[in-house]
N, C-alpha and C positions, 0 to 999 in steps of 0.2 A: 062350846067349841070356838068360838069368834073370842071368847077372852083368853081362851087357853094362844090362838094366833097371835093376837096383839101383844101380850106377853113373852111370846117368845120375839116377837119381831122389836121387840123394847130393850130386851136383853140383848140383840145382835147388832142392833143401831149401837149400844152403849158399848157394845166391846169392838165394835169398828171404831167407834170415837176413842177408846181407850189406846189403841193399838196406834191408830194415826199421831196420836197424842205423844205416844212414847215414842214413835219412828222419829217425826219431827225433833224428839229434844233431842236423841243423840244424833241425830244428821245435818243439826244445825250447833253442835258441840263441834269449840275448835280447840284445839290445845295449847295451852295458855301456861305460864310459868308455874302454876301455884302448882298444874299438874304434875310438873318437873318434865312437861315435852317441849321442845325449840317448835318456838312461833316463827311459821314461814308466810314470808308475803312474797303477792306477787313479782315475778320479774319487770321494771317499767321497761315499757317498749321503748324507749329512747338510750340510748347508751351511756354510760358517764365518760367526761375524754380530759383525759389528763395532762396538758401539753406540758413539756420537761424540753430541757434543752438537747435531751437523745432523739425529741419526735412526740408523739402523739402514743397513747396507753388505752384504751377502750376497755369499759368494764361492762359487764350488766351487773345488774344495784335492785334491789329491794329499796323502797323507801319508808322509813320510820317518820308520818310526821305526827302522827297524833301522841300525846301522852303516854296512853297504855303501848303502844307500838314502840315507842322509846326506852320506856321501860324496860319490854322485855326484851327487844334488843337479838342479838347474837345467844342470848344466855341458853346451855344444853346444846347447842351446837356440837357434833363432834369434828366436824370439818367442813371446807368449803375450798372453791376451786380457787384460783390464782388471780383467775380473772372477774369475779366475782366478788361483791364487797355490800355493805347496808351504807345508805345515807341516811344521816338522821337531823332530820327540817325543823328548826327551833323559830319559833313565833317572831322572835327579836336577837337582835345580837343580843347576847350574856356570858355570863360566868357559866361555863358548864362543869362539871365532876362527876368524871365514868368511874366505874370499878369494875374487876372482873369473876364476882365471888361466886354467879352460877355458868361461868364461861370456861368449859375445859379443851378451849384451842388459844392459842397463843394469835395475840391482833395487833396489827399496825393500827393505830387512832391518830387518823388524818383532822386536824383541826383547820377549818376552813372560816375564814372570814368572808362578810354579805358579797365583795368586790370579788367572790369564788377564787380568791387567793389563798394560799398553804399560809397558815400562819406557825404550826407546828406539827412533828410528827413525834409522837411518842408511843413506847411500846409497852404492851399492856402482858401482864403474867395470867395465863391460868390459875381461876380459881382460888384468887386473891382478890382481899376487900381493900388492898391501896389503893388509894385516889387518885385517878389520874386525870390531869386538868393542863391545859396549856397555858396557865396564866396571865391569859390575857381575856377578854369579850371573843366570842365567834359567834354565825348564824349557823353552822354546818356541822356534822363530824361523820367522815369517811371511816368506817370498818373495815378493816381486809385483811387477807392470814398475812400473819408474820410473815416480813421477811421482800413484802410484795414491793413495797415502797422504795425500798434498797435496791431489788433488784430489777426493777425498773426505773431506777433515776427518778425517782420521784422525791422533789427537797421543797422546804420551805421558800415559797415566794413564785411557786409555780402554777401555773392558773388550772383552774379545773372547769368544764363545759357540761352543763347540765342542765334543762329546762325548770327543773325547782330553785338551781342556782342561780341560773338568768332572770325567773321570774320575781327576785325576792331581790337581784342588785339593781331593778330600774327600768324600764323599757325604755329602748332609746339612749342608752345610755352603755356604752361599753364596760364591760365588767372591771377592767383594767384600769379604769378612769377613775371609777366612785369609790369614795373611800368610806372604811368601817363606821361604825360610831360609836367611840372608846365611851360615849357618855349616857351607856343604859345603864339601871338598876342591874344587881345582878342577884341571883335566886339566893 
């Protein structure tokens, strides 16, 4: 009798293990590009502020800084609001080349240099593997639907306010003042 309890009480431990086992892997499964689901990060509590010569733009922003988060990016997206955009936090000023071949929303690509200046804005197509690159080094790049940057007066040479973009032009030092460094490697 006492072997037949232990045995069944061996079996019930192992399939309580088993069970936690399986709960755990899918509730710590996040949806990732490969699955073909859009990777959503959190909203950062601080706002992105885009001054233009019309005023001040406020956005909230996801922030892309690590690798895999850059990667996947906006891609599967089917939309997003106006006021709403991804920044994406590059280690060093470089050469960057976006494409938009698993992205079927059409995106404004804000290219920001370290000094949180617009250095270009270009528009990127749905679900297209063109390259698109601002030809110069930046530390930044602003994602937002199509259309956002236009109709917000938002142009090249217009500063942008953001604690990852403050923290990356200098403490102490006004974003407006320090200027890029044309002379990194580029990928």
């Amino acid at each position: 009798m006492a072997h037949r309890n232990w045995l069944t009480a061996g079996v019930m431990v192992a399939a309580i293990a088993v069970i936690v086992a399986v709960s755990a892997f899918f509730y710590f499964q996040k949806p990732s590009v490969a699955d073909g689901q859009a990777m959503m990060l959190p909203v950062d509590p601080a706002p992105l502020v885009a001054v233009t010569k019309g005023g001040e733009h406020s956005f909230s922003i996801e922030v892309a800084d690590t690798e895999a988060e850059r990667e996947a990016g906006l891609m599967f997206r089917q939309d997003m609001a106006s006021d709403h955009g991804m920044l994406f936090v590059f280690e060093e000023t470089r050469e960057v080349n976006f494409w938009m071949k698993n992205t079927p929303m059409p995106l404004d690509l804000v290219f920001i240099g370290q000094n949180g200046r617009i250095r270009a804005i270009k528009q990127g197509e749905p679900l297209s593997e063109a390259v698109i690159s601002p030809g110069e080094p930046v530390r930044f790049v602003l994602e937002l639907k199509a259309g956002t940057a236009a109709s917000d007066g938002i142009a090249a040479g217009d500063l942008l306010r953001h604690p990852a973009i403050g923290g990356a032009a200098g403490a102490g030092v006004p974003p407006a003042d320090k200027g890029d460094s044309p002379n990194v490697d580029s990928d």
